[in-house]
N, C-alpha and C positions, 0 to 999 in steps of 0.2 A: 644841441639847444634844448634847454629843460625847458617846458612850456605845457607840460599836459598831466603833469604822474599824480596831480593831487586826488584824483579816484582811478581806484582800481575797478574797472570796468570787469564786469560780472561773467564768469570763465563757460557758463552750461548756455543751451540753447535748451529753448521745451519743445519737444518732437509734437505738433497737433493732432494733426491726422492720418492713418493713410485709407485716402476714399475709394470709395466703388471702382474709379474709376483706375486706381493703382498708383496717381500723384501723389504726390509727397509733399508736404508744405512745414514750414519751419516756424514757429515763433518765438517770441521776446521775452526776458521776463526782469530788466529792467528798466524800472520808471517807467515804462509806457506801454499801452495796449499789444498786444500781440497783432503785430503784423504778419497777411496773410499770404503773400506770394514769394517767398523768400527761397532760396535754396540751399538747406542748411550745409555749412555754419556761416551762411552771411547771413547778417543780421542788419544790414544799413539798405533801401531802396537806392536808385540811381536814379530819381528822381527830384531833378533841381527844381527850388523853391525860388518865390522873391526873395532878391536879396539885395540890402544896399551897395554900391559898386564904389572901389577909387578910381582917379583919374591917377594911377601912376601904380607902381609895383607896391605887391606885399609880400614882406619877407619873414614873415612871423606870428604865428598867430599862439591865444592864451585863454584859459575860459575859468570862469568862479561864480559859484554863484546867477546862476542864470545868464551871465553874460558873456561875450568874446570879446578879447582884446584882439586887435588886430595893428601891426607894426611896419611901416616901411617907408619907399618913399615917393609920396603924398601932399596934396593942397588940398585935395578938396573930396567929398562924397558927394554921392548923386542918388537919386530911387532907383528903383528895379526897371527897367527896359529904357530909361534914358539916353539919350545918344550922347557920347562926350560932349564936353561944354556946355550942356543944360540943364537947369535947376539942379544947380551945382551948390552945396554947404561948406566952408572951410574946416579942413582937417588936416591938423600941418603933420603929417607921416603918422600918427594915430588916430585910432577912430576905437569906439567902445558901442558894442551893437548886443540888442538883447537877442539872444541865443532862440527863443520861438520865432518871431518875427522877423528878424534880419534887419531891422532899425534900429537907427541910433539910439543911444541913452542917451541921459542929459550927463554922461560921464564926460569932459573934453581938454583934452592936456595936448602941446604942443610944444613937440620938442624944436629947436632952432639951434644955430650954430654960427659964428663971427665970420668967418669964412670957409667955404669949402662946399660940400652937399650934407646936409645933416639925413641921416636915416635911420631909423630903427631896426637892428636887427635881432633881437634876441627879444624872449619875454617869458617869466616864469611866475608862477603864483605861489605864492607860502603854501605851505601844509594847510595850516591854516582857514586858508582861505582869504586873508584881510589885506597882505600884503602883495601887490604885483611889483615885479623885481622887473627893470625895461634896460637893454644894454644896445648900442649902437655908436654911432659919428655924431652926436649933439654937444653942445655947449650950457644951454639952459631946459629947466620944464617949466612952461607958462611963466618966465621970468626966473625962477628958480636958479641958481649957477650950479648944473653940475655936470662933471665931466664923464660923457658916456657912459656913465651907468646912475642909476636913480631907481629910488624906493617910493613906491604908490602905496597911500592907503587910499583900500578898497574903495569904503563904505562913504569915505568924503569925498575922492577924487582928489586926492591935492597931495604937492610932492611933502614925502616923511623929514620933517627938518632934523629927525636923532639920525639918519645915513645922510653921511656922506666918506663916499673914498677917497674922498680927494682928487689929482689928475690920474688920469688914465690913459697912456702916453698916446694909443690909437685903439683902431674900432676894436668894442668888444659883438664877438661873434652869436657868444651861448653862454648861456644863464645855465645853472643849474644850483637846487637850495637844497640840502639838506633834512632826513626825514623828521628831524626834531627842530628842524627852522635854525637852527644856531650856526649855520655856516651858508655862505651863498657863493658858489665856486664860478668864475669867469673865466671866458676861451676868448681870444682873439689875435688879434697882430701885434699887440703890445707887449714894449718891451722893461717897460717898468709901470709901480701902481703906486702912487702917493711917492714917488720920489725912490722908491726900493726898488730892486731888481726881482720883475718877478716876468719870465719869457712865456708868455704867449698863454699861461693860464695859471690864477691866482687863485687864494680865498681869502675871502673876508667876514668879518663880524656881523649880527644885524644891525650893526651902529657904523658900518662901512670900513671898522676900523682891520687894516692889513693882517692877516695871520702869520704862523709861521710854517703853513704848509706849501711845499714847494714843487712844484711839476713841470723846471723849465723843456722846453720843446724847442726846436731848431728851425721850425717851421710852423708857418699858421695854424692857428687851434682855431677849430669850429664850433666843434660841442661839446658839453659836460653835465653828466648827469650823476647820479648817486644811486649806490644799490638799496632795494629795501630793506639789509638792516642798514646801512649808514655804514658801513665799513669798512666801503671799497669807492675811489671816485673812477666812472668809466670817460675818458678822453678818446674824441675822435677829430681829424683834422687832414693837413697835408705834409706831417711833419715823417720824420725819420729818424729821430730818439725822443726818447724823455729820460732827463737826468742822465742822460751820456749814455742811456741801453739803445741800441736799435729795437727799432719798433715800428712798422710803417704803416703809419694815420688811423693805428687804434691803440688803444692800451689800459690797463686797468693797473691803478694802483690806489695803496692805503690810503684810508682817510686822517689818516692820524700824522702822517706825515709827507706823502707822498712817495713813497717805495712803492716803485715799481714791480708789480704780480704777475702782469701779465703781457708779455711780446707779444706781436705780430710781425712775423717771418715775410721778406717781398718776395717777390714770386709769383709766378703765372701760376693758376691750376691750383687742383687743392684746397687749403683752408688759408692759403697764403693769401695775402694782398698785392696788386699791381704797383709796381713803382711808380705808373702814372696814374695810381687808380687815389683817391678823397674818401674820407667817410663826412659828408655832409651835414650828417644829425644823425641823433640816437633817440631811441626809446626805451626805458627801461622800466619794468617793472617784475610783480611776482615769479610771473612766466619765464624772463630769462631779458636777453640783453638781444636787441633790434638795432642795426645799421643801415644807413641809407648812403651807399657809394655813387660815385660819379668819376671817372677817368676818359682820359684819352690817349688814340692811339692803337694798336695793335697790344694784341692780349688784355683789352683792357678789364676791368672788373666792373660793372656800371649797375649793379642789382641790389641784393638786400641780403645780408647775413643774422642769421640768429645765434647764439650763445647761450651756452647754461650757467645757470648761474649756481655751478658745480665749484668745487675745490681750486678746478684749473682754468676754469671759465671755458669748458671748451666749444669747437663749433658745435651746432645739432644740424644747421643744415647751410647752404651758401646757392644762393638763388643767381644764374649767372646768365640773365634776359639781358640784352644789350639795349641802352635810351639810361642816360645816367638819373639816379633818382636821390630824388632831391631831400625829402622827409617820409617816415613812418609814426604811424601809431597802433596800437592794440583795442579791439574792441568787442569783446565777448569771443573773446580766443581765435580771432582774425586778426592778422595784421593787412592793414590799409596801407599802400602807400601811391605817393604821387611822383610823377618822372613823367618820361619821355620815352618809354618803352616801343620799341619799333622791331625788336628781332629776340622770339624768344624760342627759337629752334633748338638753343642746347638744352632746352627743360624741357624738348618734345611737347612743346607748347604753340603758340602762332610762329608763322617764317618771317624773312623780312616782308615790311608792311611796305607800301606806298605812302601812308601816313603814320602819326605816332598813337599812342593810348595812352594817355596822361594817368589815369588811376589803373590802377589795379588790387585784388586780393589776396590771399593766400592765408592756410591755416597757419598757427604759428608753431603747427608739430609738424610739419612738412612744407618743404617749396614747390610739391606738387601736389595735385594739376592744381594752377588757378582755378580761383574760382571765380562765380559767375557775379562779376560786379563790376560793370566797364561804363560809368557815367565817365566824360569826355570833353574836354576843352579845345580852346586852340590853342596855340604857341605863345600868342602877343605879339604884337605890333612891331614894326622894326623901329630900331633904337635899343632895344631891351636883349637879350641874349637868347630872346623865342626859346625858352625851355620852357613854359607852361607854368603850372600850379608849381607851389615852392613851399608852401607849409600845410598841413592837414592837423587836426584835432574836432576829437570829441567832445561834444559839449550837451546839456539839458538844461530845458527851460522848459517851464509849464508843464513839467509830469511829460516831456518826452523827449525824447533822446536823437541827435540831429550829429551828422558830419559834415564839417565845416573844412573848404578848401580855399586856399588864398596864391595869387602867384602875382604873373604876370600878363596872363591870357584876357582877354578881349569878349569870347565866346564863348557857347556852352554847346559845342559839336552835336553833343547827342540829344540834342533839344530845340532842331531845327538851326543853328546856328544862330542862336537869339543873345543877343545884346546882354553884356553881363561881362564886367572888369572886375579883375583883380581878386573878388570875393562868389562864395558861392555856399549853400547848404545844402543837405540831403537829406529823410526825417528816415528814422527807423522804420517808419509805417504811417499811415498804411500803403500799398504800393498800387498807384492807380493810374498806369499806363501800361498799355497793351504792347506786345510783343514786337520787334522790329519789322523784319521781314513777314510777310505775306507766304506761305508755305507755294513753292513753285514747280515750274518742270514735273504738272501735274497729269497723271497718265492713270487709265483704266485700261483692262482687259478682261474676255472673260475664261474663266478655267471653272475647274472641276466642282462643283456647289456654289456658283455664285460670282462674282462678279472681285479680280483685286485692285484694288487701289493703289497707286505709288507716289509720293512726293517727296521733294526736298525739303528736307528741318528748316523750320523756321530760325529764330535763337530772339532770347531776351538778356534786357542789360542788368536784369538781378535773380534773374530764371535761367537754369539750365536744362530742371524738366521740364518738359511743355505736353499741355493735354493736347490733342486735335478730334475737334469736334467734325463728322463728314455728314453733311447733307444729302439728301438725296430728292428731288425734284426741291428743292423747295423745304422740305422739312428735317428735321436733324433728325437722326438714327439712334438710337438706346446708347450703340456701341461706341466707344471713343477709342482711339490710338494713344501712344506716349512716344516721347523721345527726348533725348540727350541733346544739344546741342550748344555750342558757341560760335561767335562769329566766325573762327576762322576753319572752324570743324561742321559740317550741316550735314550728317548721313541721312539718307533713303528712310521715309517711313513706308510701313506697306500696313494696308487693312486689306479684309476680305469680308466683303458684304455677301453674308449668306442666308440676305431674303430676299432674296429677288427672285422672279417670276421667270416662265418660259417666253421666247419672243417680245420682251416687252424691253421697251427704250427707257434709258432711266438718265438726269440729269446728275449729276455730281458737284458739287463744290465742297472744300475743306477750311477751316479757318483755328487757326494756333490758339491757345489759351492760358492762363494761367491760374492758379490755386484762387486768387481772386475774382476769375471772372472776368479780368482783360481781355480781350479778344481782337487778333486782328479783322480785316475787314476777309469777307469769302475771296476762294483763289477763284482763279478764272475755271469755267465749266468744261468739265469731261464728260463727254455721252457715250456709254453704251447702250447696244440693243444684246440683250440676250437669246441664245439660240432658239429656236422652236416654235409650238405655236403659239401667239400671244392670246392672255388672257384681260390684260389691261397693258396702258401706254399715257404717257405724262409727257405733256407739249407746255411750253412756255411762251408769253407775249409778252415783250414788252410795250412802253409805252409809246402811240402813238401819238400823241399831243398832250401837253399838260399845262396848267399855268391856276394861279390864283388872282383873288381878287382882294382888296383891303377896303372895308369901310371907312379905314381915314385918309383914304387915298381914291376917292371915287371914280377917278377918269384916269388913273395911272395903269398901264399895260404891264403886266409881268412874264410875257408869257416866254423871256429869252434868258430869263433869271435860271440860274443854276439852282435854286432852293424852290420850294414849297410849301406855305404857311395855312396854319389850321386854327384857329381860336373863336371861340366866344363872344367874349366882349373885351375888349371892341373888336366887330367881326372882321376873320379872315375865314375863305372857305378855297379849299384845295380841288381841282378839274383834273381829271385822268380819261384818256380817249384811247379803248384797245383794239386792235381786231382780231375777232377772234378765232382760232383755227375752223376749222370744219372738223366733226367727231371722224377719227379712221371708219375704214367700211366694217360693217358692222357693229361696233360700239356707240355707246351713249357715254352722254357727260355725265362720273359720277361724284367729282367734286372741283369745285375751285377757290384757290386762295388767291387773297393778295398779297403782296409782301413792299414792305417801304419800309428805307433806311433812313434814320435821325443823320442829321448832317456833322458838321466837324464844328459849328458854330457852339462856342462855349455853352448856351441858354437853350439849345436845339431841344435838350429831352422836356417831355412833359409828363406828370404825374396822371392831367386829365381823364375825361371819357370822350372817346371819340367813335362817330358813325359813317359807315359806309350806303350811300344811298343814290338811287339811281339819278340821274341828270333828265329832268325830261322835255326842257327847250335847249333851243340849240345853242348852240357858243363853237368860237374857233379860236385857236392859242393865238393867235396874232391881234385878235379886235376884241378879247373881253374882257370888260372892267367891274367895277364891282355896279357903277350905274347902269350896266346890259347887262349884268349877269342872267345866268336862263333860270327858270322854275327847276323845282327839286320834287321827287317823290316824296311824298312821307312813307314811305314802303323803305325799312330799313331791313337790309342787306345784312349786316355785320357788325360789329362793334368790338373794341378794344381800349385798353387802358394802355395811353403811349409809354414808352419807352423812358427812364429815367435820365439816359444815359447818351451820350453822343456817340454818331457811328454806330450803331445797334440797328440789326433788321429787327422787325416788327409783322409777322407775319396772321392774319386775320381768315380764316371760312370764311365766304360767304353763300347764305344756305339759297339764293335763288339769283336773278335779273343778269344772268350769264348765259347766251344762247349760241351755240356752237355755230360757227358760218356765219357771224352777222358782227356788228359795231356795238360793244359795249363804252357807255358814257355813266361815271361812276364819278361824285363829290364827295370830299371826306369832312366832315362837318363836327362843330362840340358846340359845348354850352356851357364850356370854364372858362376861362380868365388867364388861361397858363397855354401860350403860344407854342405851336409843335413845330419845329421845323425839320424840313425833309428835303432828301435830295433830289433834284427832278433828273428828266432824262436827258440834258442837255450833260449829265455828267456820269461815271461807267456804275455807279449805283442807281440806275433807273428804275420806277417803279415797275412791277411785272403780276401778271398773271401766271398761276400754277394752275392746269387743266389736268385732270386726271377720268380718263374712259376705261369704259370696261366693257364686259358683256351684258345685255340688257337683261 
């Protein structure tokens, strides 16, 4: 299926940095900003956007000019988190959506058909740019009469009255045009075009009129593309000759007439193809020639092959992951594709999965290791054949660079299972979600200088190297760790913290990161005490009672509310109630922090200034409202600038109103306009005291 070669998407990545800390980050260099968490050579985040959805599969998608076509079979679009059936738009199997946004254009063409199921299945764009070439099961476009395949100009939206092919006996599969537009080549089930014999893939004129190039096949044609000089047409399908050669379900032959250049031998193993094995779609450009296979059955072939685009076309590499896939594309020297990937153990890659992995990446100079790019769908609904996503393409809009996923899937797996049909995008950059897993099976000991740390790799779904940040009571440590990681691979990080003192107790937590500053939330806490005699020692409290109170809410109780709010105007003021350890024997207090984490609530961070101050009437979390709330010291404690950002600690000195053995009552109070929200201790981010003693 031709649908994507009109740019050649740009071959280098720009190496950024490598930091202090020994990450490595990758950026972009085109059309859009450099994105900063990437793990080169991917260049796309896995980061799903709004996107408009269908109510029915998509089987094709096409982009030009800032926009995506999108092709299948379809009534209606809906907005982004919509539940089927509401505020629903008519889309009769196409939809034309602007490539930043994921909204409709005012583009709107409907294809229909007298009897049967009309669908869209093919779609390619001129060289050009002007002309969209749409092939499928349809009868008319917006009234229009034409038989499964039909010429769009762009810039009007309205079917080209100089094409027409005349009948088209049945569905056409793949589109593919020609690098100088002068020829537009069709794959499908048909066994004649305009009245001619032409099996299972044709060419035609840009005035629709029949050529004399010939490629009959004995079996269904899927796709057809063109080499970049225009020389060679590449065919892929479920056939087993062209023009009487065997060849099974790939083949390259002349443009000039159809002679066949290039076999494919069946066969298990090898560079061979399965007898029950499809090539679904191609992608073709500078780089070499891309297959997207799908079979059944034992030995089957279900992955993605590359080609050179050498004398003999031959393999470079044959990628042989089991979950049949369905389309690829190229995008700054990655090929992207979508499937149903479930068992990629013969490329010493993941084993069989429990579930599948609808995207994946890989260099297009090797089919090893993938790489780290695993955004995630579900299958689709039953009725549909639950393979998942079904077309991928590259697309820009607005100076930036987006991948666009289309199938039959319902969900978007790797984004809490959130609501989203049929269509999907992904932006180059920037990339601003934090690592999946939580770093775990976290363990301290002490050895020879200090103190080592161990945990299990996190892994991120466009990050394979991950910084890890180690706290230590409370405060982060100079030193960071790295590591490798992907889902189905997590090895052992170890650090060794070697400033720690003799006999002293130390707190630990670690938390994963990425080149941008993602960060998961801290792991759970490891304590060591170090041997000897202690010099100092760091105790934690969490919170004993918390709750806030709202001035636009005067008599309203919050005190069982899993949040905690802090603002200005209009007032919210934050309550924390600690108790606080008793100093070890012999030591005094010689400092304490607070530490509070922004919530998950989208609006959570705030730019603000915020004060810590002591509480000096009483109040209890169950009876205070903002009309009881108690008196406040003007004796300020501490101050801080909140946090921007959701899920972020916030950690705060404070230089006095802390007395060891006793009940500290502490308000967190501002005088901006920009609402903080936090998490209280009804939930496992509760706020806490960092006490740190020493010798007097």
């Amino acid at each position: 299926m031709k649908h994507r070669r009109k740019k050649k998407w740009g071959a280098g990545l720009a190496a950024l940095a490598l930091a202090a800390t020994g990450a490595v980050a990758a950026g972009l260099s085109w059309n859009t900003p450099e994105a900063e968490a990437l793990t080169a050579p991917v260049a796309m985040t896995a980061d799903d956007l709004p996107t408009h959805q269908t109510n029915g599969v998509v089987w094709a998608l096409a982009q030009s000019g800032g926009q995506v076509f999108a092709g299948g079979t379809f009534s209606a679009v809906r907005p982004p988190g919509a539940a089927a059936g509401t505020s629903e738009s008519p889309a009769v199997n196409f939809v034309a959506l602007d490539a930043a946004t994921g909204a409709p254009t005012s583009c709107k063409l409907s294809f229909t058909i007298g009897s049967g199921v009309a669908t869209v299945r093919a779609l390619a764009v001129s060289p050009d740019g002007s002309t969209l070439y749409a092939g499928g099961n349809f009868g008319t476009v917006n009234g229009v009469s034409r038989s499964r395949v039909a010429a769009i100009d762009i810039p009007t939206c309205t079917v080209k009255a100089g094409f027409n092919a005349g009948t088209v006996s049945a569905m056409v599969r793949g589109i593919g045009v020609s690098p100088d537009g002068g020829t537009v080549y069709l794959a499908g089930d048909f066994l004649t075009v305009n009245g001619q014999s032409r099996q299972r893939f044709a060419a035609v004129s840009p005035t629709g009129a029949l050529t004399s190039w010939t490629a009959n096949a004995d079996q269904r044609g899927k796709a057809v593309e063109t080499t970049p000089d225009g020389q060679h047409v590449v065919l892929g399908g479920d056939f087993n000759n062209v023009n009487g050669k065997a060849t099974r379900a790939f083949s390259v032959v002349t443009a000039a007439s159809g002679s066949v250049v290039r076999q494919m031998p069946a066969g298990s193993g090898g560079t061979a193809m399965a007898s029950t094995s499809t090539v679904q779609n191609l992608y073709v450009d500078s780089s070499g020639i891309y297959t997207a296979n799908e079979g059944t059955g034992g030995g089957v072939f279900d992955g993605r092959m590359a080609l050179n685009l050498d004398a003999g076309f031959t393999v470079r590499w044959k990628d042989t992951c089991l979950g049949a896939t369905q389309d690829v594309t190229v995008y700054k020297s990655v090929l992207y594709s979508v499937s149903h990937a479930h068992n990629c153990s013969s490329e010493s890659q993941f084993p069989e999965l429990n579930e599948r992995q609808h995207l994946l990446a890989e260099s297009t100079g090797s089919d090893r290791p993938l790489l780290s790019w695993f955004p995630d769908t579900d299958d689709g609904p039953s009725g549909t054949e639950q393979i998942g996503p079904r077309a991928i393409v590259a697309a820009t809009g607005g100076g930036q660079d987006y991948m666009w996923v289309a199938g039959e899937f319902t969900r978007i797996a790797s984004n809490g299972n959130r609501l989203q049909q049929g269509l999907v995008r992904m932006p180059a950059g920037p990339d601003t979600r934090s690592p999946v897993a939580v770093p775990d099976t976290f363990a301290g000991s002490n050895v020879t200088g200090g103190v080592k740390l161990t945990w299990r790799s996190s892994w991120d779904r466009d990050d394979s190297r991950l910084t890890y940040r180690v706290y230590r009571n409370g405060t982060q440590l100079a030193a960071t760790a790295q590591g490798d990681s992907k889902f189905w691979t997590r090895p052992t990080v170890t650090f060794n913290d070697t400033t720690t003192e003799a006999g002293t107790t130390y707190n630990y937590q670690v938390a994963a990161c990425d080149a941008a500053n993602n960060c998961t939330a801290r792991s759970a806490t490891v304590t060591v005490t170090t041997p000897g005699t202690p010099t100092q020692t760091t105790l934690e409290a969490t919170a004993s009672a918390d709750t806030y109170v709202n001035a636009g809410a005067p008599t309203t109780l919050y005190g069982t509310h899993q949040q905690l709010a802090v603002r200005g105007t209009s007032a919210y003021l934050g309550y924390l109630r600690f108790t606080v350890p008793a100093a070890p024997s012999g030591m005094v207090l010689k400092s304490a922090k607070l530490t509070v984490r922004t919530s998950s609530t989208s609006s959570a961070g705030s730019a603000d200034s915020f004060s810590v101050v002591p509480v000096t009437g009483s109040w209890a979390e169950a009876t205070t409202n903002y009309a009881n709330r108690p008196a406040l010291s003007a004796t300020v404690l501490g101050t801080f600038t909140g946090p921007a950002t959701t899920e972020t600690d916030k950690t705060v000195t404070l230089n006095s109103g802390i007395t060891p053995g006793s009940t500290a009552n502490l308000a967190i109070t501002s005088t901006g306009t920009d609402a903080l929200w936090l998490w209280s201790r009804e939930t496992s981010f509760d706020p806490k005291l960092t006490l740190t003693f020493g010798k007097p």
